[in-house]
C-alpha positions as CSV (number, residue, x, y, z in Angstrom):
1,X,21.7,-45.2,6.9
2,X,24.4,-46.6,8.3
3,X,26.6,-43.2,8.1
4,X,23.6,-41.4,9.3
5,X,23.8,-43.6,12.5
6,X,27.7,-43.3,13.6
7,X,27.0,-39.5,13.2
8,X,24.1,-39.3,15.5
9,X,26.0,-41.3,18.2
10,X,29.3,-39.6,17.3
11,X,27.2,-36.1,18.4
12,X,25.8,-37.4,21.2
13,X,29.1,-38.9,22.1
14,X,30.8,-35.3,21.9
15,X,27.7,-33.9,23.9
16,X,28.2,-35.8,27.2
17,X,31.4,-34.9,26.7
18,X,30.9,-31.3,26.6
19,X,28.2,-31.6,29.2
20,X,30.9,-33.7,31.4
21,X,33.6,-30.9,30.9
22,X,31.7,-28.1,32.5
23,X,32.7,-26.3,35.0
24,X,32.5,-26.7,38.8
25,X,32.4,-23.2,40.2
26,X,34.3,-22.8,43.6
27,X,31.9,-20.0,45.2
28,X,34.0,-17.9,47.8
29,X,33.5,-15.0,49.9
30,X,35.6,-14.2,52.9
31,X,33.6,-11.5,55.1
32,X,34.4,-8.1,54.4
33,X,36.7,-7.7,57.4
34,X,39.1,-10.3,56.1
35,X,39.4,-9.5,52.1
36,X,42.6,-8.3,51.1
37,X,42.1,-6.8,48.3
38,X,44.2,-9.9,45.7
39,X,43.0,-11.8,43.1
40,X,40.7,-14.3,44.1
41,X,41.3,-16.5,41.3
42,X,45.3,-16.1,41.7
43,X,44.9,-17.2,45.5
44,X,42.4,-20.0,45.1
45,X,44.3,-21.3,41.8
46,X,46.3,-23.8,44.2
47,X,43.6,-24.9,46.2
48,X,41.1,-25.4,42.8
49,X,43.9,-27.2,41.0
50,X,44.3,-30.0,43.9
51,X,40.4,-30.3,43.8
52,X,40.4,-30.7,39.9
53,X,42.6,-33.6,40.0
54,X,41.1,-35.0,42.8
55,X,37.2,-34.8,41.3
56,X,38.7,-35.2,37.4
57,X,36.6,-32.1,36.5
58,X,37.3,-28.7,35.6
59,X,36.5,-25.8,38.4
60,X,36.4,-22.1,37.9
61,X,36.7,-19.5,41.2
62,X,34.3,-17.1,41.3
63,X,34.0,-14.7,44.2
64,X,30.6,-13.4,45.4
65,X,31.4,-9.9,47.6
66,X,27.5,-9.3,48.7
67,X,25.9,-11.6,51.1
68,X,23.0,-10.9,49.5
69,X,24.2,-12.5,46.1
70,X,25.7,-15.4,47.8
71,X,22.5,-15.9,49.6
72,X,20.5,-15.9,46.3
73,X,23.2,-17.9,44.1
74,X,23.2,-20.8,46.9
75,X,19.1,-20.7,46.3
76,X,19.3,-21.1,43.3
77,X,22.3,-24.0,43.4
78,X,24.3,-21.4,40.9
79,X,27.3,-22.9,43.2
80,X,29.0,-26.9,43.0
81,X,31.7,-26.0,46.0
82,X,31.8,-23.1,48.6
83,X,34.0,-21.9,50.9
84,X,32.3,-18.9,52.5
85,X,32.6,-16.4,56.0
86,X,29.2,-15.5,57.5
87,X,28.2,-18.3,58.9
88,X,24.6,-17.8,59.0
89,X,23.9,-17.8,55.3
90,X,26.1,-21.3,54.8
91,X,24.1,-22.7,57.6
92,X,21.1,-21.2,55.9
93,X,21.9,-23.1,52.9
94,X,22.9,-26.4,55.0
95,X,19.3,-26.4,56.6
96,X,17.9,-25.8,53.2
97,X,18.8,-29.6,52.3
98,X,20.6,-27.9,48.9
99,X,24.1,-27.9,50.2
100,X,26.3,-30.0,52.8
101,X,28.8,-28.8,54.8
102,X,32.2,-30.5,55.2
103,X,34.5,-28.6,56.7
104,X,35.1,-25.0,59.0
105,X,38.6,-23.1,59.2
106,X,40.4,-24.6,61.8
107,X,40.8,-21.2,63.1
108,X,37.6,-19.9,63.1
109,X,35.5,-22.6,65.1
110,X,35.1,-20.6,68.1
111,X,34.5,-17.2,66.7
112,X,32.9,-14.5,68.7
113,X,31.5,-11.3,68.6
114,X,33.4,-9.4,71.8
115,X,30.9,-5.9,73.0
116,X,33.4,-2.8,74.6
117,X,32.9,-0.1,76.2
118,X,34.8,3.5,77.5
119,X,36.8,3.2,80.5
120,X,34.2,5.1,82.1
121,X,31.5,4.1,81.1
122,X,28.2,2.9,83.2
123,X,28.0,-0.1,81.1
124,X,28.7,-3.2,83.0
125,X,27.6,-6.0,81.1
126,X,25.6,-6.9,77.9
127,X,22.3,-6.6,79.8
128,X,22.8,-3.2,80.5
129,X,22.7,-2.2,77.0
130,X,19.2,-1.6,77.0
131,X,18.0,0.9,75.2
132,X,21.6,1.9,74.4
133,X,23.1,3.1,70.9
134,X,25.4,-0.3,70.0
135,X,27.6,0.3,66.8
136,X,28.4,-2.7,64.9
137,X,29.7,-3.6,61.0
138,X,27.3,-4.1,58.8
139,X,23.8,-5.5,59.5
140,X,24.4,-9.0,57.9
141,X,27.5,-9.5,58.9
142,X,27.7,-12.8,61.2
143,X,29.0,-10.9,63.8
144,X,26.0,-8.7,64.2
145,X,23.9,-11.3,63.5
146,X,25.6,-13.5,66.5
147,X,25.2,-10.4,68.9
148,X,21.7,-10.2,68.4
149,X,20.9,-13.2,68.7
150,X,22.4,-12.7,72.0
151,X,20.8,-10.0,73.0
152,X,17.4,-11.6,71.7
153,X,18.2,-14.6,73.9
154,X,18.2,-11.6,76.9
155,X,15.2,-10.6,76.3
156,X,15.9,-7.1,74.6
157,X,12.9,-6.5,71.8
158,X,14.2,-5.2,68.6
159,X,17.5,-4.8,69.4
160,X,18.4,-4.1,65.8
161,X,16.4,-0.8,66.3
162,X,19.0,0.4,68.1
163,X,22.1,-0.5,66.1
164,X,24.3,2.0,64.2
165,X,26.1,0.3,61.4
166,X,29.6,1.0,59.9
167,X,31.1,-1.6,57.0
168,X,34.5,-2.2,58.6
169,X,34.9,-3.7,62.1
170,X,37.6,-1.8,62.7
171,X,35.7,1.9,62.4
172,X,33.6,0.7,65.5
173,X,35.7,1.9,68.1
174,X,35.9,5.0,66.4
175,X,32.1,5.3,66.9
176,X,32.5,4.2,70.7
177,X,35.6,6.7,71.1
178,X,33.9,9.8,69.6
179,X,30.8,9.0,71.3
180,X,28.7,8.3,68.9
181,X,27.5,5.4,70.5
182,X,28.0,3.9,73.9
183,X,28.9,0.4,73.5
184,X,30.8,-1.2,70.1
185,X,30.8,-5.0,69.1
186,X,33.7,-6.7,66.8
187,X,34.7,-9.9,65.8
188,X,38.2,-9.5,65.6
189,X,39.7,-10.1,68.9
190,X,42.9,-7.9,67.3
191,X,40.7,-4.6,67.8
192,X,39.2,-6.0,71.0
193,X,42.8,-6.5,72.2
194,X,43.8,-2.9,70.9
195,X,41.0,-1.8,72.8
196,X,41.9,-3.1,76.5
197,X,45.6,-1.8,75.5
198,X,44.5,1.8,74.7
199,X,42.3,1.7,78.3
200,X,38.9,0.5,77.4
201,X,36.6,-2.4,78.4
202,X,35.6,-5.3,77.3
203,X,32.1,-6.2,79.0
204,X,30.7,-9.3,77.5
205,X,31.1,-12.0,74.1
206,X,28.5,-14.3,72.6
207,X,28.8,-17.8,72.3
208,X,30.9,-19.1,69.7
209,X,30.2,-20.3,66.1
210,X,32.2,-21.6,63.4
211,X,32.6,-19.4,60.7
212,X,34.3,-19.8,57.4
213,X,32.8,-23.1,56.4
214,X,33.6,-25.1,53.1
215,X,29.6,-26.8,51.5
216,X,29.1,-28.9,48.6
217,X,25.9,-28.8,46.3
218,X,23.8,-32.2,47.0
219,X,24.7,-32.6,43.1
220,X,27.9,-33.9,44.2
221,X,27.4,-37.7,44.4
222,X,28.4,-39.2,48.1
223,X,31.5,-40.2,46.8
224,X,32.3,-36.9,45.2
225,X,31.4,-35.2,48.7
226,X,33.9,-38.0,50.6
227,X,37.0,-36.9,48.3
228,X,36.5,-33.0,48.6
229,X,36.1,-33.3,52.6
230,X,39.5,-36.0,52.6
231,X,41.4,-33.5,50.4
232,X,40.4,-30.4,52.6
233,X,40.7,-31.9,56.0
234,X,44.7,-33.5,54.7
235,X,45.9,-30.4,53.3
236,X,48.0,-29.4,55.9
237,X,50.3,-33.2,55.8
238,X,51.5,-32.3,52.3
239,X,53.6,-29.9,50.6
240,X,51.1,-29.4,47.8
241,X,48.2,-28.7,50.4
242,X,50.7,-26.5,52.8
243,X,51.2,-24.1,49.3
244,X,46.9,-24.4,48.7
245,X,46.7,-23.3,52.5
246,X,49.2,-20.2,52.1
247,X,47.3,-18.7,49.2
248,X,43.8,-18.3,50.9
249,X,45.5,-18.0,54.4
250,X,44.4,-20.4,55.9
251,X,46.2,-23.4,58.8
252,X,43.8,-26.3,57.8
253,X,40.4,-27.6,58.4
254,X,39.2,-29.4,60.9
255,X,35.4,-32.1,59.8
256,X,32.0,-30.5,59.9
257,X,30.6,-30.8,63.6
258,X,26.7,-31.8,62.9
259,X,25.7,-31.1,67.2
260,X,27.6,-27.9,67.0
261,X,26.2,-26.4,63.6
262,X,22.7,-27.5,65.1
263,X,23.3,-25.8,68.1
264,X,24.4,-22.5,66.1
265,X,21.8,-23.0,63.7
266,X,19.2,-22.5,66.6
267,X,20.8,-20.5,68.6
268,X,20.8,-17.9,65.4
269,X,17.2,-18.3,65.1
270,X,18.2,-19.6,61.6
């Protein structure tokens, strides 16, 4: 009876164990405009190895390309940490109550989405755009999702309607160029820049949001939550944090600004 006993607890022992050991999975997607084509897991292995010694637990990188899927898996709380680009489905997730956000790239707190025209064009500003064919990257990425927004906040009705998508920001002038459409919109202020160089105008941008945001599931305990947001927002006043930050290339993180990621939340119609 006795033998019978030690074995039971002996199993049960070895079963919080096992149930202890599993895996945190570090959910990531970048945006499609910023994905370089490496191995997630080979670039994240720095940052997920400082995490794992600071939580004591095991965490496995998996990256989610779709929106879609990411949108679904954070649903369903398939993900412990994320670190993810569009900005409207983390702050989807935040308003949910299922996730918490800790962090945003310290690089990308005032991203915008910048609308350009031809030289010649009779578009003057974003309000002229009425009616006009607007090329723009994909329909769910943030920066057509921030534009709009925008142009919802100007009263346009269905603006979407009018929207020719491409899946790479940087094919959008092309559209614009060729004449395919008469106005483009990008997030990347490097093809913006190209733009003005080559002759052409910018007209208008939207507000900004912070994009690239780092969550944690509410199954995180408080304290859990306090040392991943400590570790994130110190990385750059270390060696060890300065080699993390190289990988995903990234400068640092700066805390999660509640009144700001309201404002954005609203003002995306989130």
């Amino acid at each position: 009876m006795l033998l019978l006993r030690v074995s039971i607890l002996a199993f049960f022992m070895l079963l919080a164990q096992a149930c202890g050991a599993q895996e945190f999975v570090l959910a990531v997607n970048e945006g499609v405009t910023y994905q370089d084509g490496s191995s997630m897991s080979e670039r994240y292995k720095a940052l997920a190895d400082l995490l794992e010694k600071e939580l004591k637990h095991p965490i496995k990188v998996q990256g989610v390309d779709r929106y879609s899927n990411f949108e679904t898996g954070l649903d369903a709380e398939r993900y412990d940490l994320v670190f993810i680009h569009p900005a409207h489905i983390g702050l989807r997730a935040v308003k949910s109550g299922k996730y918490f956000g800790l962090v945003s790239a310290k690089d990308f707190t005032e991203y915008r989405a910048r609308v350009f025209v031809k030289k010649d064009s009779a578009v003057k500003t974003i309000a002229d755009l009425r009616d006009k064919k607007i090329g723009v990257p994909s329909m769910e990425s943030i920066t057509t999702v921030m534009f709009a927004a925008s142009l919802n906040e100007l009263g346009f009705r269905d603006p979407a309607t009018r929207f020719t998508a491409t899946r790479y920001q940087d094919a959008v002038p092309f559209m614009v160029e060729n004449g395919f459409v008469e106005a483009g919109v990008t997030g990347s202020a490097a093809v913006a820049k190209d733009w003005v160089a080559k002759g052409g105008r910018v007209i208008g941008e939207t507000k900004p949001v912070p994009v690239k945001q780092f969550l944690v599931s509410r199954k995180l305990s408080p304290e859990q939550r306090d040392k991943v947001q400590n570790l994130l927002i110190k990385l750059s006043e270390n060696e060890a944090g300065k080699t993390a930050l190289k990988g995903i290339n990234m400068k640092g993180f700066v805390p999660w600004d509640a009144a700001v990621m309201a404002d954005a939340t609203k003002r995306l119609g989130i």
